[in-house]
C-alpha positions as CSV (number, residue, x, y, z in Angstrom):
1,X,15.2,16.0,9.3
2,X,14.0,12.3,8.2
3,X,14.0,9.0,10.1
4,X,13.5,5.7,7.9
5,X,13.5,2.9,10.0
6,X,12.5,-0.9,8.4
7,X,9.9,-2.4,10.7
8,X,9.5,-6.1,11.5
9,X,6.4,-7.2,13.4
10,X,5.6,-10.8,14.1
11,X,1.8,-12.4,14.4
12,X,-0.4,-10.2,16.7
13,X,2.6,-7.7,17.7
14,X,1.9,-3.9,18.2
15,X,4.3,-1.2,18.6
16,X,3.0,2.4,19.5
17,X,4.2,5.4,19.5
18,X,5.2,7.4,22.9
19,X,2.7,9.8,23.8
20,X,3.3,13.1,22.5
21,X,4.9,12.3,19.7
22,X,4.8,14.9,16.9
23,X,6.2,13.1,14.2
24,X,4.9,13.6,10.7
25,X,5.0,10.0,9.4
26,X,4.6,7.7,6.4
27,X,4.5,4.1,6.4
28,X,5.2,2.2,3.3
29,X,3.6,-1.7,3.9
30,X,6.6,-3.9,2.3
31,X,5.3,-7.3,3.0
32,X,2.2,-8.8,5.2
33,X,-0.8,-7.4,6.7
34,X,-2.2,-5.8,9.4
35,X,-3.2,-2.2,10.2
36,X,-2.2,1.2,10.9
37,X,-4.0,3.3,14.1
38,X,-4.1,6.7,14.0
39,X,-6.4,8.2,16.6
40,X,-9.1,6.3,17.3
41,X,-9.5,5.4,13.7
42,X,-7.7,1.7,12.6
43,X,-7.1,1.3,8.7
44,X,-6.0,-2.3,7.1
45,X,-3.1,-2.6,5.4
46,X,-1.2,-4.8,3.0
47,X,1.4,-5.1,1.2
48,X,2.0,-1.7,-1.5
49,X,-0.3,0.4,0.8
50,X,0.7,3.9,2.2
51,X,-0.2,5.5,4.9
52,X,0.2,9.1,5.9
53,X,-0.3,10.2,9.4
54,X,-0.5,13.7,10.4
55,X,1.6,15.0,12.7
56,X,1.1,14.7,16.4
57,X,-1.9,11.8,16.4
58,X,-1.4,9.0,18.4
59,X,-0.3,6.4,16.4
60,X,1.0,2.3,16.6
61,X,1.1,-0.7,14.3
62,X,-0.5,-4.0,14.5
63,X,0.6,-7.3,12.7
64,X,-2.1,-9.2,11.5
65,X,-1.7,-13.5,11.5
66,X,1.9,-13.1,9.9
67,X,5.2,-11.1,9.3
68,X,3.9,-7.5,8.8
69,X,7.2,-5.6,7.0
70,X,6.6,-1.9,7.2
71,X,9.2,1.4,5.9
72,X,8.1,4.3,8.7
73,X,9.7,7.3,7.3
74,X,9.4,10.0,10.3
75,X,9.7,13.9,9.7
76,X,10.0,16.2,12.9
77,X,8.6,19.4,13.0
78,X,10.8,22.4,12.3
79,X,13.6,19.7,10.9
80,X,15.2,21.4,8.1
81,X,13.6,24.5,8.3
């Protein structure tokens, strides 16, 4: 099974994910900047840059000085199996 959610983050926003989560996930930058955490590694993003990250690494968003605009398509593990 896939999740797409559309992502919104104003100026210096973050949203992380809970811990534990297992989610196999892509994230598509629409519009803006900012960056992508997975682990303990932080990669900048703009907009037309994808980002895979594997399943089960900690993971969150951060805005950068503007609107950051992001598709996160999700996969769980086993979905669809």
């Amino acid at each position: 099974m896939c999740i797409r959610d559309r992502l919104c983050l104003q100026a210096g926003q973050e949203l992380v994910a809970p811990p534990g989560d297992g989610a196999e996930t892509t994230f598509v930058v629409l519009g803006g900047d900012g960056w992508v955490v997975e682990g303990d590694q932080r990669h900048a993003v703009a907009e037309g840059d994808v980002v895979h990250v594997a399943p089960g690494a900690a993971k969150e968003l951060r805005a950068g000085d503007g609107t950051f605009t992001v598709l996160g398509v999700r996969s769980m593990a086993g979905a669809g199996d």
